[in-house]
LUMBAKE-469489 format. One line per field, with one value per atom (N, C-alpha, C, O): x, y, z; atom name. Coordinates in steps of 0.05 Angstrom, whole numbers, plus 5000, padded with zeros to 4 digits. Example, Ala and Ser with C-alpha at 12.3 -4.5 7.8 and 13.67 -1.06 7.14 Angstrom:
! residues 2
X = c(5264 5246 5264 5285 5257 5273 5258 5268)
Y = c(4886 4910 4934 4934 4955 4979 5001 5023)
Z = c(5156 5156 5156 5169 5142 5143 5157 5161)
atom = c(N CA C O N CA C O)
! end
This chain:
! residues 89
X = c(7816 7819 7849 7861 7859 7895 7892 7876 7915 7927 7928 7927 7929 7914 7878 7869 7868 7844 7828 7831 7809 7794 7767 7745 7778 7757 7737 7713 7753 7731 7729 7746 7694 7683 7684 7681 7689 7691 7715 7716 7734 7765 7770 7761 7782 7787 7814 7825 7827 7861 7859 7878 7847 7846 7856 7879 7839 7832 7864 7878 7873 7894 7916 7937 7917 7941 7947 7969 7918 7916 7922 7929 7917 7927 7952 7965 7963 8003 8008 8018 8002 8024 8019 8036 7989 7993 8011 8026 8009 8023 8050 8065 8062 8085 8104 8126 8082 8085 8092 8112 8069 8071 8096 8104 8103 8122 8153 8176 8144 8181 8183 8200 8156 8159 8165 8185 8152 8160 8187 8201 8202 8231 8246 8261 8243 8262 8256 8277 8235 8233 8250 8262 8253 8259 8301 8316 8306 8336 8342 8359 8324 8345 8342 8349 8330 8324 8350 8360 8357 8379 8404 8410 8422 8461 8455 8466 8437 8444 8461 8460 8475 8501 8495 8471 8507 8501 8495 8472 8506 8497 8476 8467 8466 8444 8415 8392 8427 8395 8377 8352 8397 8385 8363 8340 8380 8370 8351 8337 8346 8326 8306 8283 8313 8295 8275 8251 8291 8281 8261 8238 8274 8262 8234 8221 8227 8207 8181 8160 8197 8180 8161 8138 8182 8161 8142 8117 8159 8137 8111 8090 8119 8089 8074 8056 8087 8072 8058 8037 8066 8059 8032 8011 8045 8015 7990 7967 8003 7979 7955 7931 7966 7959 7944 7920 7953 7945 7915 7892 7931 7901 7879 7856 7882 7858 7847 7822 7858 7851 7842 7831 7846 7843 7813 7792 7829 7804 7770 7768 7753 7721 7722 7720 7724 7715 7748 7748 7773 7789 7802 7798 7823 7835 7815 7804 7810 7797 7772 7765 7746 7721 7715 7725 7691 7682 7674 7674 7663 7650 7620 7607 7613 7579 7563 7539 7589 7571 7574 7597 7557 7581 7566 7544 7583 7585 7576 7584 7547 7527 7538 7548 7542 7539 7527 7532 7495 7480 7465 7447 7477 7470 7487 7478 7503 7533 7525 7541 7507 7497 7479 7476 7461 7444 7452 7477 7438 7451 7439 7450 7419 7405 7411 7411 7418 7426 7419 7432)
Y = c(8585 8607 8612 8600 8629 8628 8668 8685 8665 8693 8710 8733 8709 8726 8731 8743 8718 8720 8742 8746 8756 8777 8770 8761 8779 8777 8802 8801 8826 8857 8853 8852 8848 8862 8887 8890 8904 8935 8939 8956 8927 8933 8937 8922 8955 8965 8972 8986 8963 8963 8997 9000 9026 9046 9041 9042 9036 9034 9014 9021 8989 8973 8989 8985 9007 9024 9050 9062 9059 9081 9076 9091 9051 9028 9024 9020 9023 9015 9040 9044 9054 9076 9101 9119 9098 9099 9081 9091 9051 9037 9041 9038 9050 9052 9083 9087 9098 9131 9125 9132 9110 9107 9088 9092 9069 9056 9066 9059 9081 9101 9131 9148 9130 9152 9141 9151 9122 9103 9100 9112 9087 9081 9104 9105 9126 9152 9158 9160 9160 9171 9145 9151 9124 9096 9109 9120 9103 9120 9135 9130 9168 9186 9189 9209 9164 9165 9146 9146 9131 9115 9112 9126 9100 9105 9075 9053 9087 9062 9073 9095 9053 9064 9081 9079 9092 9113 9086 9080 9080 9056 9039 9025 9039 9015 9031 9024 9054 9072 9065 9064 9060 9062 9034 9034 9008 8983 8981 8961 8991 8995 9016 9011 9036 9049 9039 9040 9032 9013 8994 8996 8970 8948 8955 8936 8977 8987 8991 8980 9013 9025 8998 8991 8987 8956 8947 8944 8942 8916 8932 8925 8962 8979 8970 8953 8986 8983 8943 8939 8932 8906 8898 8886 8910 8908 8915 8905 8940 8964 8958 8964 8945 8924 8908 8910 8892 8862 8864 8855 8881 8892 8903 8896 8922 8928 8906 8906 8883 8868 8845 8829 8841 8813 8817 8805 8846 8843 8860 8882 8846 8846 8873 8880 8896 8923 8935 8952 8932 8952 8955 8944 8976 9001 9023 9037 9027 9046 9053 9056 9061 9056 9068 9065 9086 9105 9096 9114 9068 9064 9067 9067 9070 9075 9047 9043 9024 8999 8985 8984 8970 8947 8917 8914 8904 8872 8862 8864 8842 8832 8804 8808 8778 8759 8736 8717 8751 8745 8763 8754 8780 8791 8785 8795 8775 8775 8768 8776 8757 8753 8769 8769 8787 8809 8821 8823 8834 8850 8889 8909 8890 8906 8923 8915 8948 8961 8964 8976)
Z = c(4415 4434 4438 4456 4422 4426 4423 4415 4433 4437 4419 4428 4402 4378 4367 4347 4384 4373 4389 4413 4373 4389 4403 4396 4432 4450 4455 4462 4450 4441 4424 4406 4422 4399 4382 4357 4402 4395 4382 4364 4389 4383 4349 4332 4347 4312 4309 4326 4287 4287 4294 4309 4291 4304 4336 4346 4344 4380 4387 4406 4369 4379 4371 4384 4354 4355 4365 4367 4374 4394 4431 4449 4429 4454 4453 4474 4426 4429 4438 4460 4424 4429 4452 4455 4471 4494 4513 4530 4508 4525 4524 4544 4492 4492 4509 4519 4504 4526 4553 4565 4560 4586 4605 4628 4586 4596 4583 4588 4568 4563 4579 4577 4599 4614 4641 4652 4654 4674 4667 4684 4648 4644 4652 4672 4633 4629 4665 4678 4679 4710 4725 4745 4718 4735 4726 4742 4704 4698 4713 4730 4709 4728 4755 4769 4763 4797 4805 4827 4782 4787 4782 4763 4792 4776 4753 4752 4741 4712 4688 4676 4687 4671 4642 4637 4628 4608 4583 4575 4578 4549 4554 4537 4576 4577 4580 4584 4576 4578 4546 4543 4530 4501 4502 4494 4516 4512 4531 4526 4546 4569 4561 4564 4552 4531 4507 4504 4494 4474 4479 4472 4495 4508 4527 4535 4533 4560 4527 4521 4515 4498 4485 4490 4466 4450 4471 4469 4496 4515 4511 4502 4523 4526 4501 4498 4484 4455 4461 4474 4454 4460 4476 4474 4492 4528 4517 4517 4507 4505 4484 4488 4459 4439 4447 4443 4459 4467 4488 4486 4509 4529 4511 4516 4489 4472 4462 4464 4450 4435 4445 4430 4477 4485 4509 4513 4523 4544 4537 4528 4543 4533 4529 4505 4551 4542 4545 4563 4535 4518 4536 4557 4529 4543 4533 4550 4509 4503 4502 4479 4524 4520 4541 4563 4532 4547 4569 4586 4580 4601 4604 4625 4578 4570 4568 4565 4572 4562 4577 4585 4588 4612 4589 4577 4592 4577 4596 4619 4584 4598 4591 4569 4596 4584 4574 4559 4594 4582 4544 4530 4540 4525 4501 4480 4499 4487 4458 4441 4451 4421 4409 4385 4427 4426 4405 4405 4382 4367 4382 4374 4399 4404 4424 4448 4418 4449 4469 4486)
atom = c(N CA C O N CA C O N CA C O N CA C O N CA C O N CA C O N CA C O N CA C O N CA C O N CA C O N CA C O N CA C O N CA C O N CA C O N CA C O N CA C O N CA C O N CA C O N CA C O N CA C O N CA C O N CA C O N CA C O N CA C O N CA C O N CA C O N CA C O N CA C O N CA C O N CA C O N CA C O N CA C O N CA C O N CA C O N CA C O N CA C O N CA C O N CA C O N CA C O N CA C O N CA C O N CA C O N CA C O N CA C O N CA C O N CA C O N CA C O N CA C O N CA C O N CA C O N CA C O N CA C O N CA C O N CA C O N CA C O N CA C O N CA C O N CA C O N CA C O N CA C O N CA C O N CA C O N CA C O N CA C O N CA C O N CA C O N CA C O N CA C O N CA C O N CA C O N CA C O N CA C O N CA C O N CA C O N CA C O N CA C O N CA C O N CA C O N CA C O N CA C O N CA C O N CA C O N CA C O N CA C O N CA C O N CA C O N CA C O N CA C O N CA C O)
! end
C-alpha cells in the first residue's frame, strides 16, 4: 500500500491527466490572483509561477489516482464497501 498504487478503480491515465491539468489551472490561477494582490517582487513571479503550477499538476494527479471516487466522476456511483469486489452494478 504505497503512494503510487491505485486506489480508484475507475481512474484511467485519461481522467489522471485530465486531473493534472485542471489542478495545474487552478493553482496558476490562485497564484497569478495571490501576485497581483501583492508587492511580490518582479523575478520571483516566474518561480512562484512555475512552482504553484507543477504542485497543482501533482495534487490534481495524485487526488485522481489515490482517492476511491476521483476528482473526476459524475457522482452517479457512491462506493459501497461492502460491494467493493462485486463485479455487478
Amino acid at each position: 500500500m504505497g503512494f503510487l498504487d491505485q486506489h480508484n478503480p475507475r481512474a484511467t491515465r485519461k481522467t489522471v491527466i485530465c486531473a493534472a491539468i485542471v489542478g495545474a489551472g487552478g493553482f496558476f490561477l490562485f497564484a497569478l490572483f495571490m501576485l497581483l494582490l501583492t508587492d511580490f517582487p518582479v523575478w520571483g513571479w516566474v518561480f512562484m509561477l512555475i512552482f504553484m503550477t507543477v504542485s497543482g499538476a501533482v495534487s490534481g494527479a495524485a487526488m485522481e489516482w489515490q482517492l476511491p471516487e476521483g476528482l473526476i466522476s459524475d457522482g452517479s456511483e457512491s462506493i459501497d464497501p461492502s460491494r467493493e469486489n462485486d463485479t455487478q452494478p
